[in-house]
Structures are given as C-alpha cells and as structure tokens.
C-alpha positions in Angstrom: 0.0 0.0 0.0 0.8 3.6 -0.7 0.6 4.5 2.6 2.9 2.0 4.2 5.3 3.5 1.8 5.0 7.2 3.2 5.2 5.6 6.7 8.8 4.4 5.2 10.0 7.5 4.5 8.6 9.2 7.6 10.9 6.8 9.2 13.8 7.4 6.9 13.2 10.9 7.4 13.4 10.6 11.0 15.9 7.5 11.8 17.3 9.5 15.0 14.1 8.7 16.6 14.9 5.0 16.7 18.6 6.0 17.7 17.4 8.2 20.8 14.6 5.6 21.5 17.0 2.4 22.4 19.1 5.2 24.7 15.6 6.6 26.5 14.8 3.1 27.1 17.8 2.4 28.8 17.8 5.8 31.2 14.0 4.9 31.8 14.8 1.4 32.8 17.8 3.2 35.2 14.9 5.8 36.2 12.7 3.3 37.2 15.2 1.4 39.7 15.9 5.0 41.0 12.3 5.9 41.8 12.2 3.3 44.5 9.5 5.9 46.2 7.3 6.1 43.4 4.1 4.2 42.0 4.4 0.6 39.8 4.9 1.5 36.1 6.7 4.2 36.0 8.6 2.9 33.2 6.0 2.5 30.8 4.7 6.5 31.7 8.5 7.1 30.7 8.8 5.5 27.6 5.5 7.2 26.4 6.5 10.4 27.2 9.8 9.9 25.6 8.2 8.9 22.3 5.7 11.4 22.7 8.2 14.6 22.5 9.9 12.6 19.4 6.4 11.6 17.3 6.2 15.1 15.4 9.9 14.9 14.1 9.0 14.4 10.4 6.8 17.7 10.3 10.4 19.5 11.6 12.5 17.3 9.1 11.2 18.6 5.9 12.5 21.5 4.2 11.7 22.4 0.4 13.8 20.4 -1.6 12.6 17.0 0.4 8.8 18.4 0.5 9.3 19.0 -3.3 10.7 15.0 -3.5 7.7 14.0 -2.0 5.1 15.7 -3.6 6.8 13.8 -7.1 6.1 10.3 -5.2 3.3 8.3 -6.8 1.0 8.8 -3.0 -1.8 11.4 -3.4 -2.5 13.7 -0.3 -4.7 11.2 1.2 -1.6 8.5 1.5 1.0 11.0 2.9 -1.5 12.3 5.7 -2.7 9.2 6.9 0.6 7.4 6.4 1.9 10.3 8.9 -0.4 9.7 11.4 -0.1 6.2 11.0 3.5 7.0 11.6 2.5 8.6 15.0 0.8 5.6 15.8 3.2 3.1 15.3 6.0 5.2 17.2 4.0 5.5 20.2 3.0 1.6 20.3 6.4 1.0 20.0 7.0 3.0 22.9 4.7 1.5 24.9 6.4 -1.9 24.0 9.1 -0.6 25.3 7.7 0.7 28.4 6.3 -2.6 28.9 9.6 -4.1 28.6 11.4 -1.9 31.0 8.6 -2.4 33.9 9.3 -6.6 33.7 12.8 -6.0 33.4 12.3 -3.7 36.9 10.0 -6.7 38.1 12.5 -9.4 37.3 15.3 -8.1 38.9 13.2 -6.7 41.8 11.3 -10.1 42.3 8.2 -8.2 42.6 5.9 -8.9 40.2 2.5 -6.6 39.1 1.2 -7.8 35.7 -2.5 -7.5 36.3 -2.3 -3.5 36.5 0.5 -3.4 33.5 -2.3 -3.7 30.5 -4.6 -1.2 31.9 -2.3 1.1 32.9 -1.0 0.9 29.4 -3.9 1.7 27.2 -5.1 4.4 29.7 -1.8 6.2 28.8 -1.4 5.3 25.0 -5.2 6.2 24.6 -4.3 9.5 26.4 -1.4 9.7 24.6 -2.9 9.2 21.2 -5.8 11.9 21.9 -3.2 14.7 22.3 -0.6 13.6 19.6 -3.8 13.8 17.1 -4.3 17.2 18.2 -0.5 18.2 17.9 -0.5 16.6 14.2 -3.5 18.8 13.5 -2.1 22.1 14.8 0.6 21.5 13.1 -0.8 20.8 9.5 -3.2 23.7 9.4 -0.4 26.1 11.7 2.7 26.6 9.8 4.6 27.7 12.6 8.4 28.7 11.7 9.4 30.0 15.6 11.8 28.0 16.9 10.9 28.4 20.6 7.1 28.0 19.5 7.9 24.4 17.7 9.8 23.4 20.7 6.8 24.2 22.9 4.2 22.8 20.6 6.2 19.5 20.7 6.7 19.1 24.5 3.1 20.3 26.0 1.3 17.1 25.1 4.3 15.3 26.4 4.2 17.0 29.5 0.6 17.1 29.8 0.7 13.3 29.9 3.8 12.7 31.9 2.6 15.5 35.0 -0.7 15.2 34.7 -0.8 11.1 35.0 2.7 11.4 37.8 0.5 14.2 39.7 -2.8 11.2 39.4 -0.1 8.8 40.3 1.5 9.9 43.8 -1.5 11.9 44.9 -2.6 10.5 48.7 -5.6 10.4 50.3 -6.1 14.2 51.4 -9.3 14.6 51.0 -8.6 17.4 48.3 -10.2 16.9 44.9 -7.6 15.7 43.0 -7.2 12.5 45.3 -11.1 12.0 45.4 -10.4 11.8 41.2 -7.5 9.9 41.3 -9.8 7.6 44.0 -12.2 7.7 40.8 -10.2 6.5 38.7 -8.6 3.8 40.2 -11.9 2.5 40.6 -12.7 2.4 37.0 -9.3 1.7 35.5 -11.1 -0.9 33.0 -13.1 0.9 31.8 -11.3 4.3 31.2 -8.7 2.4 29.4 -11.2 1.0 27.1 -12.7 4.7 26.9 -9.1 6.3 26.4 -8.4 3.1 23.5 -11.5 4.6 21.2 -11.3 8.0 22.1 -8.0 8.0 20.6 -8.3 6.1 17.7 -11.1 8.1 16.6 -9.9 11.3 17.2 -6.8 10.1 15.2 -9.2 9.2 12.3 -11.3 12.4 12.5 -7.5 14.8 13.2 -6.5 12.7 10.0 -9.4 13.4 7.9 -9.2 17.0 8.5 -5.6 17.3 7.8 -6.2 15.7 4.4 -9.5 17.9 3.6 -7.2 20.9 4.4 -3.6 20.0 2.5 -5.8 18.4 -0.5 -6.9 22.4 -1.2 -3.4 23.3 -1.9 -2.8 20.3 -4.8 
C-alpha cells in the first residue's frame, strides 16, 4: 500500500528517533530502579513520554527540496496524511512496548511482580497519549509555525501534559482534596477508562486525519 510507503519515509526521514529511542529506554529502565518511592509502572509513563516529545519529528525534518521530492512520489494527499499519522501511531505503540519491557525488566530483577495492573495502565496512557498527539499533528498541519521556541513548545506540551498530569494522578494521597477523590475515581474504574481512552483516541486520530487531508488536499 501507498501509505505504508509514506510511513517508510517518515521513518527514513526521522531515523534519530529509533537511535534516541533504544538510549531513552535504557535511562527509563535506570529511572525506574531510582524511583524506588514512586508508584508501579513508572517505566511504561517514561517510555510514552519519551516517544511522545519525538512523534512530530517528520513535520520539523522537511524542508523544500525533500517536501518537493515527495510531492513527485506516486502517494496522493490522502496517503502522505494518513501514512503520517499512522507513523504517529506506530511510534508511540512502540513505545509502549518498550515501556512494557522496562517495567518486567524492573519486576524481574526486583522479584516483585504486578502484571494484572501493567495492561490497563498501558492503554489508559497510550489512549491518552494518542488523543493529544492527534491534536498536535492537527495544529501542526493547518499552523505553519516557523518559531523555533514555539515548535519546541508545541512539541513538549502534550508530552508534559501526559507525563505531569498522570505522575501528579499517580502519587497523589488520600487528602481529601479533589484531585485525590479523582485519582480515588479513577482507580476504581481503571477498565473501563482504558477502554474509553483506546477509542477516544483512535477516533480522534481518524477524525485529526481526515481533517488534515481535507485541508492539504486544497493546496494540490
């Protein structure tokens, strides 16, 4: 398919992702032994963040003489937009994979073991994960932002959205303020808000997607 071929060169076009990814990996697996104080899988909330603040790379890679190379590829506009948010979707499930990996590396060598939590805990944050790196794709195809400083920040809000907002979920105690009574919430519906996050993102991705193409199809 067309598209797989665009997801190709997104990755060509960004092959330091997969070079920073492997090193990430290796200082969330360290980060996760350090944070001896903190809440099970920690990794895995690493790892997504990680790949989150990397996702958008091929949007900053292009310049005119590549965007003029790929406009001469046989893909139409349909096949380059969804192939790059296929892209995005592929780089932050392989992230979580990742993630995954580092928390039963922690569990082996710790000789605690947690698995019933890892899987929900995992889609809650790649659903969450996917619902704002649709929303950065779209900014960024109907935005074209040429600040360096704004580019930088467009990239690592989502990211830190995620990250804080799920660490702050994570460690809150039972204080009686409101953002333990949610956290309390949550934990009591984990299932189901993983399922919830799972669709929301994909079909936000789907709708983000359509939009982009309907908007760079008017410039062809």
């Amino acid at each position: 398919m067309r598209i797989l071929k665009c997801v190709q060169l997104d990755i060509l076009k960004s092959n330091g992702i997969f070079k920073f990814l492997p090193f990430f990996m290796a200082l969330s697996l360290v980060l996760s032994f350090m944070a001896t104080d903190k809440p099970m899988y920690w990794g895995i909330l690493y790892m997504i963040f990680g790949g989150m603040a990397v996702v958008s790379t091929p949007f900053f890679s292009a310049n005119n003489i590549s965007e003029i190379f790929v406009n001469m590829l046989p893909a139409s506009v349909a096949d380059r937009v969804f192939g790059r948010y296929l892209f995005g979707v592929l780089v932050l499930a392989a992230t979580a994979v990742m993630g995954v990996a580092v928390e039963l590396i922690r569990m082996t060598v710790s000789g605690i073991y947690a698995m019933e939590g890892v899987g929900v805990f995992t889609g809650i944050v790649f659903g969450v994960a996917l619902i704002l790196t649709s929303l950065e794709f779209l900014i960024l195809y109907f935005v074209k932002i040429k600040n360096g400083s704004l580019l930088s920040l467009v990239r690592m809000v989502p990211a830190s959205i995620v990250f804080f907002g799920i660490s702050a979920l994570m460690e809150t105690s039972g204080d009686g303020t409101w953002i333990a009574e949610l956290a309390q919430w949550i934990a009591g519906h984990l299932t189901i808000l993983a399922l919830a996050a799972l669709a929301a993102g994909v079909l936000l991705t789907v709708i983000c997607a359509a939009a982009s193409w309907l908007h760079e199809k008017e410039k062809y």
